[in-house]
C-alpha positions in Angstrom: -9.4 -140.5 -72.0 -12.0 -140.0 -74.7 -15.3 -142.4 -74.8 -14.7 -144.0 -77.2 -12.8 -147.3 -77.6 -9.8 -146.1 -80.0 -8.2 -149.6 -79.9 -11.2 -150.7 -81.7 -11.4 -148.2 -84.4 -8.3 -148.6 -87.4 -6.7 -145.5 -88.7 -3.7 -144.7 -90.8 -2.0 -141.6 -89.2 1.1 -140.0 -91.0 2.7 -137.0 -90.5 4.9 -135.0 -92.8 7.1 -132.2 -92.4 9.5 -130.5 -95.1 13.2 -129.9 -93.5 14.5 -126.4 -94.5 18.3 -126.0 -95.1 18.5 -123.6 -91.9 16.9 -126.2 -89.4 18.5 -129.0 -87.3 16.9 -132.2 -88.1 16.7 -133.5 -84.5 14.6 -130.5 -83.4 12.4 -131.0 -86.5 12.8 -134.5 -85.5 11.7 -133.5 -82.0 8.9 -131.2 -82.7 6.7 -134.0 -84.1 7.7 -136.6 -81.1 6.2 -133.9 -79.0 3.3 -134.1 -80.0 3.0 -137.5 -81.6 5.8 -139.3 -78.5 4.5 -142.9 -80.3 5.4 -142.3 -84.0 7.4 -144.1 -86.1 10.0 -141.8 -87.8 11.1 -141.9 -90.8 13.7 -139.4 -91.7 14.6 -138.5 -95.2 17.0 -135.8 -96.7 15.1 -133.0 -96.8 11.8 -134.3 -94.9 10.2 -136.6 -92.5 7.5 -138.6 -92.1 5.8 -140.2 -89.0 3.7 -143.0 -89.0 1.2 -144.7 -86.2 -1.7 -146.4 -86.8 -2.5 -146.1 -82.8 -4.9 -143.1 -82.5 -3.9 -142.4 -78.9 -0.6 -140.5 -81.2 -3.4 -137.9 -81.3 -4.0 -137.8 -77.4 -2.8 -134.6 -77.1 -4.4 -133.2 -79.1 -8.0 -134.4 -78.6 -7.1 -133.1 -75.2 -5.7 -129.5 -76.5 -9.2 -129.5 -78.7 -11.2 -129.8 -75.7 -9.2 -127.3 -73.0 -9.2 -124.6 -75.0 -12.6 -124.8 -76.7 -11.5 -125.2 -80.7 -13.9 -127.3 -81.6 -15.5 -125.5 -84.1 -12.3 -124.7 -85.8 -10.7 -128.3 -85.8 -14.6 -129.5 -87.2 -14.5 -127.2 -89.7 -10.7 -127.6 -90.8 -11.0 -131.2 -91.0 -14.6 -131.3 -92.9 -13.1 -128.7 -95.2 -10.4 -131.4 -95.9 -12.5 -134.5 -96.4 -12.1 -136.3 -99.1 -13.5 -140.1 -99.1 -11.8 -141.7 -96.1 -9.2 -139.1 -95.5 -8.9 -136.1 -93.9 -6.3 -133.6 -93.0 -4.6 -130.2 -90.7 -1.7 -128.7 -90.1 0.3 -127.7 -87.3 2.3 -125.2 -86.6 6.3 -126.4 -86.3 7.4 -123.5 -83.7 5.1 -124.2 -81.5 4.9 -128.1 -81.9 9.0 -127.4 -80.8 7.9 -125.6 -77.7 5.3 -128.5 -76.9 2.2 -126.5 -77.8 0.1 -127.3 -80.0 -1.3 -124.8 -82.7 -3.3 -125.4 -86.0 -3.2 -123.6 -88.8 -5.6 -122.7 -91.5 -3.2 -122.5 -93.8 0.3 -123.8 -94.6 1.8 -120.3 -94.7 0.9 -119.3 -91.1 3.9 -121.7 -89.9 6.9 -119.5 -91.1 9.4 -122.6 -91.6 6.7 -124.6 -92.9 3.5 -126.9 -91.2 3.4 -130.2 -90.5 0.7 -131.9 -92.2 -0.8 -134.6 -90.2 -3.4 -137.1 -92.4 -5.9 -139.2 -90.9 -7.1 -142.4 -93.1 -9.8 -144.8 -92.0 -13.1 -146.3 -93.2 -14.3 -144.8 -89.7 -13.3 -141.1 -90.4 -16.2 -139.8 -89.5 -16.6 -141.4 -86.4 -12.8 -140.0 -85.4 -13.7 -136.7 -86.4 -16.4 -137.1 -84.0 -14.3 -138.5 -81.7 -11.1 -135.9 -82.1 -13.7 -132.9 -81.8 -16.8 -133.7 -79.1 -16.3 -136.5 -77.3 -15.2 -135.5 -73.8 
């Protein structure tokens, strides 16, 4: 576990994903409880939408960051996507099916579509920080 104290630090995490008319909701459904296993879901005709405001939902991938050395890419991605108190990445849905995690630059590089995860707190910086260095 990270350094830091998550419990102590509040953030809004959501995560949304588009359903196409070829996929199977549960395994849409099933992609993002691989990597988020603590989300609420919320599913929605042609969507869903997780919600936690527990930052260990981003566990895995703080450890993903760290194994395989992307933390220049995540730093960059989610300074790129600041805006105020929020920031944002995607993921890419294949792989987040298969258990593996896999950002993408850009929404297209995720042939059924990303999923969008959005971080919100008055402490972003400091979870950037934390999501991308601390060990």
């Amino acid at each position: 576990m990270a350094q830091m104290n998550t419990s102590s630090i509040k953030c809004k995490i959501e995560v949304f994903c588009s359903i196409n008319p070829s996929e199977d909701t549960k395994k849409v459904e099933s992609a993002i409880l691989n990597i988020f296993p603590e989300c609420k879901i919320d599913n929605e005709k042609f969507s869903i939408r997780g919600y936690s405001e527990n930052l260990n939902v981003l566990e895995k991938i703080h450890e993903v960051i760290h194994s395989m050395q992307y933390q220049r890419i995540y730093k960059r991605t989610l300074e790129k996507n600041l805006e105020k108190n929020t920031t944002w990445f995607y993921l890419n849905k294949q792989a987040a099916f298969a258990e593996k995690i896999a950002i993408c630059g850009e929404s297209d590089e995720s042939p059924l579509g990303p999923i969008k995860v959005v971080l919100t707190s008055f402490n972003i910086d400091r979870i950037i920080e934390w999501l991308v260095f601390d060990e």
